[in-house]
DRENSEZA-471024 format. One line per field, with one value per atom (N, C-alpha, C): residue number from 1; residue in one letter; atom name; x, y, z. Coordinates in steps of 0.05 Angstrom, whole numbers, plus 32768, in hexadecimal, padded with zeros to 4 digits. Example, Ala and Ser with C-alpha at 12.3 -4.5 7.8 and 13.67 -1.06 7.14 Angstrom:
! residues 2
k = (1, 1, 1, 2, 2, 2)
r = (A, A, A, S, S, S)
a = (N, CA, C, N, CA, C)
c1 = (8108, 80F6, 8108, 8101, 8111, 8102)
c2 = (7F8E, 7FA6, 7FBE, 7FD3, 7FEB, 8001)
c3 = (809C, 809C, 809C, 808E, 808F, 809D)
! end
This chain:
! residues 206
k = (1, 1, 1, 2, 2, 2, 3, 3, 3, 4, 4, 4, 5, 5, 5, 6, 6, 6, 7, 7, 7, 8, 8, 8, 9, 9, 9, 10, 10, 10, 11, 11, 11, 12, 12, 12, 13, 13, 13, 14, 14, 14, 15, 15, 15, 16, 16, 16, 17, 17, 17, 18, 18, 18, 19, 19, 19, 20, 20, 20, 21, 21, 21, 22, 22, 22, 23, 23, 23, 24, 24, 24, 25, 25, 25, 26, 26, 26, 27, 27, 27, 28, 28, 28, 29, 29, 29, 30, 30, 30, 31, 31, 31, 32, 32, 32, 33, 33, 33, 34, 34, 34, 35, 35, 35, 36, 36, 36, 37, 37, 37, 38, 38, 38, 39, 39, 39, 40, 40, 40, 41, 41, 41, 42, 42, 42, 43, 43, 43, 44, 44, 44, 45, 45, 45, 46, 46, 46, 47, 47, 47, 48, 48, 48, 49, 49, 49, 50, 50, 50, 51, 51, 51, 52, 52, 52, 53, 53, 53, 54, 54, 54, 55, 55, 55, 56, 56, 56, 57, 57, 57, 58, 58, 58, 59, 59, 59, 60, 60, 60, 61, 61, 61, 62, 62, 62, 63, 63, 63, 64, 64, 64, 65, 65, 65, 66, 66, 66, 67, 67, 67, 68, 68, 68, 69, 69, 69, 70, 70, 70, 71, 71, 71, 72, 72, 72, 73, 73, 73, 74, 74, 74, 75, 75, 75, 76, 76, 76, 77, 77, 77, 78, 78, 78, 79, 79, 79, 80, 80, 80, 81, 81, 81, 82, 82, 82, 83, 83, 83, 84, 84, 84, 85, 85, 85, 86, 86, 86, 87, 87, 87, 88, 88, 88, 89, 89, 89, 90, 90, 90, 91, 91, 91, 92, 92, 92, 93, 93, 93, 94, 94, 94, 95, 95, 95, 96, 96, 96, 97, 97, 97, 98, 98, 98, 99, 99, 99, 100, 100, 100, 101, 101, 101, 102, 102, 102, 103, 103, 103, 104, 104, 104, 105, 105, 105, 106, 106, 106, 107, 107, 107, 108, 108, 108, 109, 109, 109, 110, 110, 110, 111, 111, 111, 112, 112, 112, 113, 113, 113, 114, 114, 114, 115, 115, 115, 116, 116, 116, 117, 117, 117, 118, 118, 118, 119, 119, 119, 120, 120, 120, 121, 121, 121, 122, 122, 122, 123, 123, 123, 124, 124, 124, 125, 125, 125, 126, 126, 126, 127, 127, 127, 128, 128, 128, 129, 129, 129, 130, 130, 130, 131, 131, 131, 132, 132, 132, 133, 133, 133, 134, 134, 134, 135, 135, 135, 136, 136, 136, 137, 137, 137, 138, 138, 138, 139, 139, 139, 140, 140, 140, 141, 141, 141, 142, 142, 142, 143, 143, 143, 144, 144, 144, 145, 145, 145, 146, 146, 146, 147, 147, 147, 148, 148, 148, 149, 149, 149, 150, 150, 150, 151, 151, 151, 152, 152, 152, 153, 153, 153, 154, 154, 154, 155, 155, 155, 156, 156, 156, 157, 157, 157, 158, 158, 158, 159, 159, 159, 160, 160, 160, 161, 161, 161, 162, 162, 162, 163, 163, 163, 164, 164, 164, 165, 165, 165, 166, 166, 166, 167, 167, 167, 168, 168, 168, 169, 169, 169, 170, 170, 170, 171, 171, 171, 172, 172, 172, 173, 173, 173, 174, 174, 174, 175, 175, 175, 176, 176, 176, 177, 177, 177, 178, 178, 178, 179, 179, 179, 180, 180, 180, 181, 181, 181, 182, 182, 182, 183, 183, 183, 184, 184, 184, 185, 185, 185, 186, 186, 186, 187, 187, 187, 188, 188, 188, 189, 189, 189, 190, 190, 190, 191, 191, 191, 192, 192, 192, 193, 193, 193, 194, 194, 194, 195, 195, 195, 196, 196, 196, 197, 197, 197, 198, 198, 198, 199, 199, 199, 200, 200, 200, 201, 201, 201, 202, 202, 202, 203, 203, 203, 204, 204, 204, 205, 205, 205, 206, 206, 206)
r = (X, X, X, X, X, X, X, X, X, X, X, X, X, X, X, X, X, X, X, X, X, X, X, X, X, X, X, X, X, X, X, X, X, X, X, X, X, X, X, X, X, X, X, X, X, X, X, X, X, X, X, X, X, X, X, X, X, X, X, X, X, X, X, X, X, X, X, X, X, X, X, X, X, X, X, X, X, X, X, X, X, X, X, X, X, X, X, X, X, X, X, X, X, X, X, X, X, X, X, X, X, X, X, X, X, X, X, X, X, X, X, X, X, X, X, X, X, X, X, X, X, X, X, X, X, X, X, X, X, X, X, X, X, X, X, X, X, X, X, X, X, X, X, X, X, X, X, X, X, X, X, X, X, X, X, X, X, X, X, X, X, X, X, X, X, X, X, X, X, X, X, X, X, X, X, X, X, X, X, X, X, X, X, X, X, X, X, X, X, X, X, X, X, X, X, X, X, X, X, X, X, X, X, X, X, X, X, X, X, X, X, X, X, X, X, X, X, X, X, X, X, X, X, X, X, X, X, X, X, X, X, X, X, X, X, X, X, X, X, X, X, X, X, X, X, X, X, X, X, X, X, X, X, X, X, X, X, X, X, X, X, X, X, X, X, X, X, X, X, X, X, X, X, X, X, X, X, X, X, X, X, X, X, X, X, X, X, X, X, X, X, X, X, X, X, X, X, X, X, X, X, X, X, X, X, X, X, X, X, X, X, X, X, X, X, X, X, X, X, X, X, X, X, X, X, X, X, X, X, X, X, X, X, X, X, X, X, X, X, X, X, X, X, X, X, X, X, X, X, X, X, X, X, X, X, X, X, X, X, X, X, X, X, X, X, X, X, X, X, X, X, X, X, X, X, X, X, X, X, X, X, X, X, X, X, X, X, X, X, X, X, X, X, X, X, X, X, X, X, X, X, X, X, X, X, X, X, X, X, X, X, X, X, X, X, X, X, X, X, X, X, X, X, X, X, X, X, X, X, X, X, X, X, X, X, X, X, X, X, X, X, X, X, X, X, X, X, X, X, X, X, X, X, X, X, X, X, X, X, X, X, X, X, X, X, X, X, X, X, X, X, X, X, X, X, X, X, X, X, X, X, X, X, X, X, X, X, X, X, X, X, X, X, X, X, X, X, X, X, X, X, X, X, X, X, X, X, X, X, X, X, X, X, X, X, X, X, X, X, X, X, X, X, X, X, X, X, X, X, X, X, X, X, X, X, X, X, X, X, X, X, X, X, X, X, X, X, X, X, X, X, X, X, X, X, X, X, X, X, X, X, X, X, X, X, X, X, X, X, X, X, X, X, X, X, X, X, X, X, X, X, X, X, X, X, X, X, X, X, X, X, X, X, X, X, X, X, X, X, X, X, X, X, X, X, X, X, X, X, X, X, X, X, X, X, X, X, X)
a = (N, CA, C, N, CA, C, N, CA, C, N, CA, C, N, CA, C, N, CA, C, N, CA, C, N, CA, C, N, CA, C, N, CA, C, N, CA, C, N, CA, C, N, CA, C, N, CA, C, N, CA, C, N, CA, C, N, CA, C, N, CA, C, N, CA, C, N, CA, C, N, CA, C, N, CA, C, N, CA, C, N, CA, C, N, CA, C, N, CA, C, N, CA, C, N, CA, C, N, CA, C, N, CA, C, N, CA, C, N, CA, C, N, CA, C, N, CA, C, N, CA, C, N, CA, C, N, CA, C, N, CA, C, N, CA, C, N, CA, C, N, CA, C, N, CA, C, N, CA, C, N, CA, C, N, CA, C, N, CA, C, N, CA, C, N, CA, C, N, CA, C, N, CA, C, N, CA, C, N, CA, C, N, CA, C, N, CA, C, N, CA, C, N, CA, C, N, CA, C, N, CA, C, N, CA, C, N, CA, C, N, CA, C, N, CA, C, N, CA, C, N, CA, C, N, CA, C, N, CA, C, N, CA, C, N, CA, C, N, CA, C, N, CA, C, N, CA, C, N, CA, C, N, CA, C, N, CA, C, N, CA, C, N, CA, C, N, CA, C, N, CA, C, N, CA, C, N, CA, C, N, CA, C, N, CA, C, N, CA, C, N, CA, C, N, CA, C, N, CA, C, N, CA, C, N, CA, C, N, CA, C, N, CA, C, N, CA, C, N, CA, C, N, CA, C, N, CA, C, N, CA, C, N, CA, C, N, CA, C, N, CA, C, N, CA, C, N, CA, C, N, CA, C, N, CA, C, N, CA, C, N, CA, C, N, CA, C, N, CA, C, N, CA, C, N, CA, C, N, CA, C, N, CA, C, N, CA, C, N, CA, C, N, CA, C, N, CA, C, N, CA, C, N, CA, C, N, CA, C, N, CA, C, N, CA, C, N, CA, C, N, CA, C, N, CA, C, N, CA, C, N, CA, C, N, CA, C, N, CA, C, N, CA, C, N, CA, C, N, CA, C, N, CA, C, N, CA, C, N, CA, C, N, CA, C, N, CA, C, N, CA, C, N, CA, C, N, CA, C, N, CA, C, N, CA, C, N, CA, C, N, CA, C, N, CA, C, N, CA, C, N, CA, C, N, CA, C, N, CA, C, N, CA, C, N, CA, C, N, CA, C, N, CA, C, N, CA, C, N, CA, C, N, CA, C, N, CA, C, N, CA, C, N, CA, C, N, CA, C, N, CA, C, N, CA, C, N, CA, C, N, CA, C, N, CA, C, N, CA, C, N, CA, C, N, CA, C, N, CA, C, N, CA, C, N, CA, C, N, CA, C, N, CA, C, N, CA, C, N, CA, C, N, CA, C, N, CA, C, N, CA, C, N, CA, C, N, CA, C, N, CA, C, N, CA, C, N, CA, C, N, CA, C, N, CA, C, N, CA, C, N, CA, C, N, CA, C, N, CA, C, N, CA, C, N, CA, C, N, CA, C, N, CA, C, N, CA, C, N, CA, C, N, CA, C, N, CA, C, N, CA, C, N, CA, C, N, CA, C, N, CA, C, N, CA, C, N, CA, C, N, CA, C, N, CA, C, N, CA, C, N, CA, C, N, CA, C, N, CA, C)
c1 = (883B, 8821, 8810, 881F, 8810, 8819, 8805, 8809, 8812, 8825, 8828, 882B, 8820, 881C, 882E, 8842, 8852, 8853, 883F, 883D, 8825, 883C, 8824, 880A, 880D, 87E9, 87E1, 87EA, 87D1, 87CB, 87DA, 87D4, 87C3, 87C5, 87B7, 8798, 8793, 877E, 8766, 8778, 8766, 8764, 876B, 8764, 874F, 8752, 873A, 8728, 871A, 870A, 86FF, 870E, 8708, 86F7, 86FF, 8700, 86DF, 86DE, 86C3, 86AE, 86B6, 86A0, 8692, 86A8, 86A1, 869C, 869D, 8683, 8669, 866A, 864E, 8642, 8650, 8640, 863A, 864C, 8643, 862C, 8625, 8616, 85F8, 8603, 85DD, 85DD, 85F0, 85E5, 85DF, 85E4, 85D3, 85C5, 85B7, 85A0, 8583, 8597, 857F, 8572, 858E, 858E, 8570, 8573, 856C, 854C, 854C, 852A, 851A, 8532, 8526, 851E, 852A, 8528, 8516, 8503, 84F5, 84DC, 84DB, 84CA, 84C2, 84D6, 84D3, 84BF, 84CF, 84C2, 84A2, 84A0, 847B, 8476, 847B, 8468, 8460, 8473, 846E, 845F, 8463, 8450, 8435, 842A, 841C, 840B, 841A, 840A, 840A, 8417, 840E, 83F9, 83F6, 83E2, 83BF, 83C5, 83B6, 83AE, 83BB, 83B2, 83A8, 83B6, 83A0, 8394, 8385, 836B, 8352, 8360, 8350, 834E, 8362, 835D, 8347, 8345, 8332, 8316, 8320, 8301, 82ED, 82F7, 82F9, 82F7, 8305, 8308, 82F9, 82F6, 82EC, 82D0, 82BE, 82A8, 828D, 8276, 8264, 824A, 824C, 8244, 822B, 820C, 81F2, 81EE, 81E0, 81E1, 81B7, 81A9, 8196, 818C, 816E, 815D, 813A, 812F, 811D, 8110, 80F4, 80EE, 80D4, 80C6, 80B4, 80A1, 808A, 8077, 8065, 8061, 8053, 8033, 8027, 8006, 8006, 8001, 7FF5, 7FDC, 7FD5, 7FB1, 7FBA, 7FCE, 7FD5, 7FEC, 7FFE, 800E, 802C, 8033, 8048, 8066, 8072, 8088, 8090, 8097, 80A9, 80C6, 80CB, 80EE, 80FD, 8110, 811D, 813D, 813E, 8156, 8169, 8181, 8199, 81AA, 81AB, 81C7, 81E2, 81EF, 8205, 821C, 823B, 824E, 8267, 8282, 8295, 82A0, 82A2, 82A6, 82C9, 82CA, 82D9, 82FB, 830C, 831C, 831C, 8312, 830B, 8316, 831D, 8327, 8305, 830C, 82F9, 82E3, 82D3, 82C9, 82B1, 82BC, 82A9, 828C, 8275, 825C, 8259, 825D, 825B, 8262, 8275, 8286, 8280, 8267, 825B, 8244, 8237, 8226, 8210, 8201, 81EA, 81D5, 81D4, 81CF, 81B9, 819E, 8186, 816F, 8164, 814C, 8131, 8120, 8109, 80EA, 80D5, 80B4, 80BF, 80C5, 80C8, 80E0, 80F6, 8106, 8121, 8131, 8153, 815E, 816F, 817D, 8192, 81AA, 81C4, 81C5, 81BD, 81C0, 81D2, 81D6, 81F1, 81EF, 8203, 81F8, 81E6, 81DB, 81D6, 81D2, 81DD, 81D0, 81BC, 81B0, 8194, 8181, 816C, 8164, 8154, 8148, 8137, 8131, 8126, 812D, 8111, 80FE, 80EA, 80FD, 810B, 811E, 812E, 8135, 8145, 8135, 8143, 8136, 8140, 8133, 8134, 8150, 8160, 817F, 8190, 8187, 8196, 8197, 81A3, 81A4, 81A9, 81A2, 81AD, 81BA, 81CA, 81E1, 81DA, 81CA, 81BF, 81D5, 81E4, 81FA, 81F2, 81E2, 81DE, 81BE, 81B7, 819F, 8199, 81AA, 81A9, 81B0, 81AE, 81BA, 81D0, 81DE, 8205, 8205, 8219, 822A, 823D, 8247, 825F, 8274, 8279, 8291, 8292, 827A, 8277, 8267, 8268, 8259, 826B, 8280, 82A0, 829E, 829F, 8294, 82B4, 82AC, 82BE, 82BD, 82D5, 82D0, 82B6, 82BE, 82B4, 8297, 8292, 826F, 8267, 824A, 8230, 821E, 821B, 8204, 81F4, 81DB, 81BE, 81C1, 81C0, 81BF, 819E, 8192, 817A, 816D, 8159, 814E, 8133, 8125, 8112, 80FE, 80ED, 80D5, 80C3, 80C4, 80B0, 80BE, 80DC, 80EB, 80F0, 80EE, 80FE, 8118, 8117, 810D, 80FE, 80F3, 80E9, 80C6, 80C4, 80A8, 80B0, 8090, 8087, 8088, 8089, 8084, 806D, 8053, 8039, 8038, 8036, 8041, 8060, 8060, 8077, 8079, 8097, 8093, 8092, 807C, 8069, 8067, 804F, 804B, 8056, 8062, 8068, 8072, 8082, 8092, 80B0, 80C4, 80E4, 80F3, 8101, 811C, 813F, 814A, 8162, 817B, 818B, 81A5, 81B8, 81D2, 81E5, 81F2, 820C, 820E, 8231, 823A, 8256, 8265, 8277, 8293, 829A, 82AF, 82C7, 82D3, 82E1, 82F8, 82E4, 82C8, 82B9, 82BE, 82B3, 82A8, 8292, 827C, 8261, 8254, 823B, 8230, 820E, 8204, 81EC, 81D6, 81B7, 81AD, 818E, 8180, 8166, 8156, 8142, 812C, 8112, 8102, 80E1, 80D6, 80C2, 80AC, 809F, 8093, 807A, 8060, 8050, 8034, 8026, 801C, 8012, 801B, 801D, 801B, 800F, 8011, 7FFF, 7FF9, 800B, 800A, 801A, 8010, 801D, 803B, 804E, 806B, 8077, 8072, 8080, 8095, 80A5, 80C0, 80BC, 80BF, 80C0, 80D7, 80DC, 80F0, 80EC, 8101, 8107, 8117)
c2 = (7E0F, 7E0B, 7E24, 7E3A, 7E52, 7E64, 7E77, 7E8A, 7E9E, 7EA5, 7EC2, 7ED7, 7EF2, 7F02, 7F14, 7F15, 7F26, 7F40, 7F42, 7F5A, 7F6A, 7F83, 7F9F, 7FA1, 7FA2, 7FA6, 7F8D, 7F79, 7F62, 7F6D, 7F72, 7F77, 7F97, 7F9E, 7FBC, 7FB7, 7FAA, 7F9A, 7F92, 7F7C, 7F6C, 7F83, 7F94, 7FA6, 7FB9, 7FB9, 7FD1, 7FBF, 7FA7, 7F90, 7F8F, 7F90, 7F8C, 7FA8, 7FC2, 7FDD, 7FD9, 7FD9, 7FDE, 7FC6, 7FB0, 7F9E, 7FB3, 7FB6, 7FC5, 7FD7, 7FEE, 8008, 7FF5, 7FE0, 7FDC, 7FDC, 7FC7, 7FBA, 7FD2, 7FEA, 7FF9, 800F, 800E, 801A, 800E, 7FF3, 7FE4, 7FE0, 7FE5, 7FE3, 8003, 8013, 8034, 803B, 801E, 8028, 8019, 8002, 7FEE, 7FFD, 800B, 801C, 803A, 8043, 8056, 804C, 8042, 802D, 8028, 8011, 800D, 8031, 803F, 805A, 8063, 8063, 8070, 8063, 804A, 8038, 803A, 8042, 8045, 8061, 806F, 8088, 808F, 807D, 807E, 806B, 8050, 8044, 8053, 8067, 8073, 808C, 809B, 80AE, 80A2, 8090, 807F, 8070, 806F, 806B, 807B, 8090, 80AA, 80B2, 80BD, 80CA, 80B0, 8097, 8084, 8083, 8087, 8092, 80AE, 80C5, 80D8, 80D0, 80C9, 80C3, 80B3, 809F, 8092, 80A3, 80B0, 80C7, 80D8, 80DF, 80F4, 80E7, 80D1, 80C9, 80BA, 80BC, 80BD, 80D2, 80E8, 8104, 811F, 8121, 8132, 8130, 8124, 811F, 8130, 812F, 8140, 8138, 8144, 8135, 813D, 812E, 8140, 8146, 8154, 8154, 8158, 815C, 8166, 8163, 8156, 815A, 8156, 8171, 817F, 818D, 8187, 818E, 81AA, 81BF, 81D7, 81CF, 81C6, 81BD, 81DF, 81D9, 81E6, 81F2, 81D9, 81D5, 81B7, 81BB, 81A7, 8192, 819F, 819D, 8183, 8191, 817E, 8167, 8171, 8163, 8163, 8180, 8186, 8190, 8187, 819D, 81B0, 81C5, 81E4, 81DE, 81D4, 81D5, 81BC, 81A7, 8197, 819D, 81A3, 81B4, 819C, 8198, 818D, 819C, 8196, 81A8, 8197, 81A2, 819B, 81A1, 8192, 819E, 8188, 8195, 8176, 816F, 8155, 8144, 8149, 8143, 814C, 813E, 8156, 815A, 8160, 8164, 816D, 8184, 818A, 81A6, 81AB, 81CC, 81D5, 81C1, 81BF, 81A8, 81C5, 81C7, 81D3, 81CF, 81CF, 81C5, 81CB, 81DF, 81E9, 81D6, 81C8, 81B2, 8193, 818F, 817D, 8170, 815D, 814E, 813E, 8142, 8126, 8117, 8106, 80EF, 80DC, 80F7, 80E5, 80D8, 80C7, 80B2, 80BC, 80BD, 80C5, 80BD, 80C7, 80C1, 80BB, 80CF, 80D3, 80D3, 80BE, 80B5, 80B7, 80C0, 80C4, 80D8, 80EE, 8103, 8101, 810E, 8110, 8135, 8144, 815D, 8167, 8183, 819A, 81AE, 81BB, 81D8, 81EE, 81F5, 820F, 822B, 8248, 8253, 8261, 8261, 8277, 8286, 8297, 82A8, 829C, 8285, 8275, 8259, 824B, 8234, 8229, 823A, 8233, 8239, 8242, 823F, 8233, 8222, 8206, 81F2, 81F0, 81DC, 81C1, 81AA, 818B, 818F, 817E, 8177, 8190, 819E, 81B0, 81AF, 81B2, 81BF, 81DE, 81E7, 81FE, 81FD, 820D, 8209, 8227, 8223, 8239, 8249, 825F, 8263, 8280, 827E, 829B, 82A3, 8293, 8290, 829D, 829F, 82A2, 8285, 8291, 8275, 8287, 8265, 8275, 8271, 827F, 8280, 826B, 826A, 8262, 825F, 8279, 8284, 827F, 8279, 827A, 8260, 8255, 823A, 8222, 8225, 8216, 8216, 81F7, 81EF, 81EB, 81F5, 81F4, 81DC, 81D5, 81BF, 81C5, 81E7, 81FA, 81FA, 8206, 820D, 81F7, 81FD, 81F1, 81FE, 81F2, 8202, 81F4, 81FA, 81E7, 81E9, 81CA, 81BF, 81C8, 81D5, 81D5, 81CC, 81BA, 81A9, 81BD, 81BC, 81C6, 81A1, 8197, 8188, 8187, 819C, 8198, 818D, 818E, 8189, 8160, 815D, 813C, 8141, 8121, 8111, 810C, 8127, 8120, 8127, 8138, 8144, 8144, 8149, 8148, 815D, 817A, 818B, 819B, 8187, 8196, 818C, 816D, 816F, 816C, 8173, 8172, 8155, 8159, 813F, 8142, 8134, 8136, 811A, 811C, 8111, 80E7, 80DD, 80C1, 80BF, 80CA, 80CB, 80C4, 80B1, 80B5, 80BA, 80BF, 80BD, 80C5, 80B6, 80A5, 80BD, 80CA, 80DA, 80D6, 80D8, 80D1, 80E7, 80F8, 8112, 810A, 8111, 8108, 8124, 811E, 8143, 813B, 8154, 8159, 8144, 812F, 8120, 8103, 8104, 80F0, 80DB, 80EC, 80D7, 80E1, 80CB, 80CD, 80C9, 80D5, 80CF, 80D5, 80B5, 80B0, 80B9, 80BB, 80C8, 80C3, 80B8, 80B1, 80C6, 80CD, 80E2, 80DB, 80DD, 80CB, 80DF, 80E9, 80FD, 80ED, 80F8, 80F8, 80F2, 80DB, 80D9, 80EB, 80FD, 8113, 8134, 813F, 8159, 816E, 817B, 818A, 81A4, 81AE, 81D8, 81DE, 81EB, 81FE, 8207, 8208, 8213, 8204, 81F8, 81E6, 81D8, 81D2, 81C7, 81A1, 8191, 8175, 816A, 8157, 813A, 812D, 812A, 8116, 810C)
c3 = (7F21, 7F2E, 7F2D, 7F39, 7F2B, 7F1C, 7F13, 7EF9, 7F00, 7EFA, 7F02, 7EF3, 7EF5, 7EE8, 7EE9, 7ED1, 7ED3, 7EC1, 7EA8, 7E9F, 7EAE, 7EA8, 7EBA, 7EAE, 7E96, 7E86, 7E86, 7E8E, 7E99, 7EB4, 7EC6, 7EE5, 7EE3, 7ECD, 7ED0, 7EC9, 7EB5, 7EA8, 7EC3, 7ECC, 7EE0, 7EF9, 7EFC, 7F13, 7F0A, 7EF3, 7EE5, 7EF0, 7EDF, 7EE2, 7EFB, 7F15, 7F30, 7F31, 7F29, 7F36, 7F2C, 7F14, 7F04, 7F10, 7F1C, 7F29, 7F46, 7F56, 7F67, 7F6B, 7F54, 7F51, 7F40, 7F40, 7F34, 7F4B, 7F62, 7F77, 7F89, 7F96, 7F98, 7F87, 7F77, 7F68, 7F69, 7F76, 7F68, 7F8D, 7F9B, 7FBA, 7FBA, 7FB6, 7FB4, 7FB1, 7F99, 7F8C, 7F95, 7FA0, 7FB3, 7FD0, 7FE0, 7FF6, 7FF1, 7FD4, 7FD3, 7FC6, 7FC5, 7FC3, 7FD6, 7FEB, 8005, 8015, 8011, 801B, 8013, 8002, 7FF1, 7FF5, 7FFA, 7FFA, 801C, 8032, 804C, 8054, 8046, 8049, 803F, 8025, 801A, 8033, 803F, 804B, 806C, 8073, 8088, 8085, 806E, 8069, 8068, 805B, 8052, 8073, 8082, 80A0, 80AE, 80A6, 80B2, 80AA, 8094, 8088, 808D, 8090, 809A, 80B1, 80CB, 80E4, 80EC, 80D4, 80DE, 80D1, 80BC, 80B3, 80C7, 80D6, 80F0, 8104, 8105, 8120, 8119, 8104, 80FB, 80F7, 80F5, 80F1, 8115, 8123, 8141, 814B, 8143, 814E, 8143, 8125, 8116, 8113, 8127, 8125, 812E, 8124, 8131, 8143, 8161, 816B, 8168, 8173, 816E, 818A, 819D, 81B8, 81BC, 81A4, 81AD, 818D, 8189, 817A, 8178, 816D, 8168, 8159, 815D, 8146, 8150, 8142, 8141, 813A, 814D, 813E, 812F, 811B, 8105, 8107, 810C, 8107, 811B, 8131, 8143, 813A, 8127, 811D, 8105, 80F6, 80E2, 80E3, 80FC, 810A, 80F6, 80EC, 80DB, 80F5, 80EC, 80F2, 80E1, 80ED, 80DB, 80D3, 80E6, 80EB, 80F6, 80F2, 80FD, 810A, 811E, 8123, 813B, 8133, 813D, 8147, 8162, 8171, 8175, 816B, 815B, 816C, 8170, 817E, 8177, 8170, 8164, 8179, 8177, 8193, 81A5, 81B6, 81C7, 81B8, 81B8, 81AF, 818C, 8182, 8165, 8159, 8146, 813B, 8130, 8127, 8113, 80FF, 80FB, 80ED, 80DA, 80C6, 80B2, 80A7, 80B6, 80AF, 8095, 808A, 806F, 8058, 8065, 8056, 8059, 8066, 8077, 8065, 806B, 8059, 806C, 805A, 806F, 805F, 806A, 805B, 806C, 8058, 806D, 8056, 8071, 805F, 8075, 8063, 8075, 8063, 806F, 8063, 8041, 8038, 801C, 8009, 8014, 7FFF, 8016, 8004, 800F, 7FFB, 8009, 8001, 8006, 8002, 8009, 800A, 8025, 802D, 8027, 8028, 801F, 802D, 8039, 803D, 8032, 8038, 8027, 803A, 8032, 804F, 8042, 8052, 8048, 805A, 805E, 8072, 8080, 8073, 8088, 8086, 809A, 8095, 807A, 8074, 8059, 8046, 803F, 8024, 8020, 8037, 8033, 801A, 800A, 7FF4, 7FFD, 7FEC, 7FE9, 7FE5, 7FF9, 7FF5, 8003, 8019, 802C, 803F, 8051, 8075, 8070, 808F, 8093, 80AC, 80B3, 80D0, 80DC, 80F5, 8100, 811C, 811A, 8129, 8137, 814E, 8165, 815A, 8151, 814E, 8132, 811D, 80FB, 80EA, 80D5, 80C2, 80BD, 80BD, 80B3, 809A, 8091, 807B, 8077, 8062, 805F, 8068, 8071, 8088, 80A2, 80B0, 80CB, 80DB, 80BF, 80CD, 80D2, 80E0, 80EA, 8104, 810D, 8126, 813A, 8150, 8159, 8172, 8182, 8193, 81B1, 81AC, 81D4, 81B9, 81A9, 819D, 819A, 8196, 818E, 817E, 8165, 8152, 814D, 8138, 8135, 8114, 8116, 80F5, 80EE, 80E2, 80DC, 80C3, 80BC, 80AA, 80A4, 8087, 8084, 8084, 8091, 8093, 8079, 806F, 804D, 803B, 8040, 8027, 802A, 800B, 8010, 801C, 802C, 8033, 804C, 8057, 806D, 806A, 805A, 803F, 8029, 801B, 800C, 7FFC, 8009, 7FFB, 8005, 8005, 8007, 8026, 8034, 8058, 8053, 8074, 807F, 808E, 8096, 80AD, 80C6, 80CB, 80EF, 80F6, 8105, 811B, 8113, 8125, 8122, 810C, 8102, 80E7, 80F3, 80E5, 80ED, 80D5, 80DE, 80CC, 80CF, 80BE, 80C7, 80BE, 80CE, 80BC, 80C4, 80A6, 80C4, 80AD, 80C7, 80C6, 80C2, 80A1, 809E, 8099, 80AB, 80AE, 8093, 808D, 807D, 807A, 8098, 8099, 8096, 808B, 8089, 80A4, 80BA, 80D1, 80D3, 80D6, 80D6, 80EF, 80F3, 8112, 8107, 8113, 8106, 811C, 8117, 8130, 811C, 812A, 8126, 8131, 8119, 8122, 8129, 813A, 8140, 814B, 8135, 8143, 8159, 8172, 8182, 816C, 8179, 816C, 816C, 8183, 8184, 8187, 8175, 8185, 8192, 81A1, 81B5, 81AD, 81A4, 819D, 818F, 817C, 8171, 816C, 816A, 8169, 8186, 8186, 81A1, 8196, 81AD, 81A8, 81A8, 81A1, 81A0, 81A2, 81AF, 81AD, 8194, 8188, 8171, 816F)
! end
C-alpha cells in the first residue's frame, strides 16, 4: 500500500528538493518584506514632507499691518511712494523678503514684482519692490523678517502697474496684490487711493 524508500540517494535527493523550495520561499518573503519597507518609509516621508508644506503655508506667511501711500503733488493728485508695513505672522520662522514676490494688477496692466535694493524708492524700476529696514532700503542680507520685526515693503507709483511712467498712481485709483513668501503662502490686500488729496507729502490710507 505504501512506498517505501529505501535507497539513501533517493532520500538524499528529495531532501535537497524540500531544502531548495524553502530558501526560495524565504527569499521571495524577504524580498516582499523589504518592498513593503521601502514603500512604508517613502509614503511617510512623503506626508511628512506634505504637512510641513501645509504648516508652512499657514505659518510662513506675511502679514500686512498698515498701508500708505506719500502724496507727491496734491495739485495733480500723484503719489511718491506706496509703502506696506510688513511683519510674519505669529509663530513664523525668518521669512526672506528678498526671496519674496508680488503679484500686482493695477491702472496699467499686471506685473509680477522682485526685489531689488536700491538708494531710493525713484530707482525702483517696472517689476520691483524695495524692503525699507530702520528707515533705509535693505540689501540682500538684511532684509529677513523676523516673527518680533516689522519692515516697509516700498513700491515706486510711476512704475507699471500702478503708472505710467509719465503719472503716477493717485487719487481714486486701486489696485489688487497679493504678497507670496519663499514657502509660497500668499496674503492678498487691496490698495484704494482717497478721491481727494489735501497737501503735499502727506501720509494717506490705502
Amino acid at each position: 500500500m505504501f512506498e517505501f524508500i529505501n535507497n539513501d540517494g533517493d532520500r538524499g535527493q528529495v531532501g535537497i528538493g524540500t531544502l531548495i523550495v524553502f530558501i526560495a520561499m524565504v527569499l521571495v518573503a524577504a524580498i516582499a518584506a523589504g518592498v513593503l519597507i521601502n514603500t512604508a518609509g517613502f509614503l511617510q516621508s512623503q506626508a511628512e514632507a506634505t504637512g510641513q508644506e501645509s504648516t508652512d503655508l499657514v505659518s510662513e506667511r506675511i502679514e500686512v499691518t498698515s498701508a500708505v501711500g506719500i502724496v507727491d503733488n496734491a495739485t495733480t493728485g500723484n503719489l511718491s511712494e506706496i509703502r506696506l508695513g510688513v511683519t510674519g505672522a505669529p509663530g513664523a520662522d525668518q521669512i526672506d523678503l528678498s526671496e519674496s514676490t508680488i503679484q500686482a494688477v493695477g491702472p496699467n496692466g499686471q506685473e509680477n514684482l522682485v526685489f531689488n535694493s536700491t538708494s531710493t524708492v525713484a530707482e525702483l524700476k517696472t517689476g520691483e519692490f524695495g524692503v525699507e529696514v530702520d528707515g533705509t532700503l535693505a540689501t540682500e542680507d538684511n532684509a529677513v523678517l523676523n516673527d518680533d520685526s516689522q519692515f516697509t515693503i516700498v513700491l515706486n507709483p510711476k512704475t507699471e502697474p500702478f503708472g505710467n511712467g509719465s503719472a503716477a498712481f493717485g487719487e481714486g485709483e486701486t489696485s489688487s496684490l497679493e504678497i507670496v513668501s519663499p514657502s509660497s503662502a500668499t496674503t492678498a490686500i487691496e490698495l484704494n487711493a482717497p478721491d481727494l488729496f489735501k497737501a503735499d507729502d502727506e501720509a494717506v490710507r490705502l
